[in-house]
C-alpha positions in Angstrom: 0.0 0.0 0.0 2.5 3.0 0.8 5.0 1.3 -2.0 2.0 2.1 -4.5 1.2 5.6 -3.2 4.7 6.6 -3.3 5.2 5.2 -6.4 2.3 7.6 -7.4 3.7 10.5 -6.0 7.2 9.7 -7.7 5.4 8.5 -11.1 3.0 11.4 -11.4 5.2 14.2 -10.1 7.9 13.2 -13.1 4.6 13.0 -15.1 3.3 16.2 -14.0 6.8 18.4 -15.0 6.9 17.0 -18.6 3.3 18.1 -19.5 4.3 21.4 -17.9 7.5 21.2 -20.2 5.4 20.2 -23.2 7.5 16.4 -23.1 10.6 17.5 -23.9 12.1 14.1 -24.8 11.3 12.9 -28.3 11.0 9.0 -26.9 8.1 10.6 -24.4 5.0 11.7 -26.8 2.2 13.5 -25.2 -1.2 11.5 -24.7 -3.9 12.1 -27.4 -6.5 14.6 -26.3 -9.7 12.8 -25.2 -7.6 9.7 -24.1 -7.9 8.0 -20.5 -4.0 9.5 -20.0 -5.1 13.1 -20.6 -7.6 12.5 -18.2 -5.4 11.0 -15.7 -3.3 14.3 -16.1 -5.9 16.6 -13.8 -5.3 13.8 -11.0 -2.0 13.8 -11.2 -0.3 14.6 -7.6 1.2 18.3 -8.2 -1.9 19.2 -9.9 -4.0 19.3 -6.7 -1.3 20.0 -4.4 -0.6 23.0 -6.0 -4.2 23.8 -6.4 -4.9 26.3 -3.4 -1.5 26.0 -1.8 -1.9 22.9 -0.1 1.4 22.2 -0.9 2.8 25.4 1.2 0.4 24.4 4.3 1.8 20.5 4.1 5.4 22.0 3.9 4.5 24.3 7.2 2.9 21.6 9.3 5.3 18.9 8.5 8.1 21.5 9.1 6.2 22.6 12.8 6.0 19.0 13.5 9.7 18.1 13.7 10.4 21.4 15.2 8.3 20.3 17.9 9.5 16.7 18.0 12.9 17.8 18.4 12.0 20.1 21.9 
């Protein structure tokens, strides 16, 4: 179980920069439009972190955890 959801967060977040980049490699094509992988792209891990800074508040509490694990 966490082997497959790091695996997704791994898998997805190289997934996620090289539709930002426009799939910079020319053995990586992009999904055809309308395609089960274009869909999968708007689940994608960064995509909803990113989406209302959730990212920034996981950062913070994770960081004011060990800060308070350490006193």
């Amino acid at each position: 179980m966490t082997g497959g959801f790091n695996g997704y967060l791994v898998i997805g977040s190289l997934w996620y920069f090289m539709h930002v980049l426009g799939y910079p490699f020319s053995t990586v094509l992009a999904p055809a439009p309308g395609s089960a992988s274009a869909g999968l792209v708007e689940s994608l891990p960064l995509s909803w972190l990113l989406d209302g800074n959730l990212l920034t508040l996981l950062v913070v509490g994770l960081f004011l955890f060990i800060l308070i694990a350490i006193i």
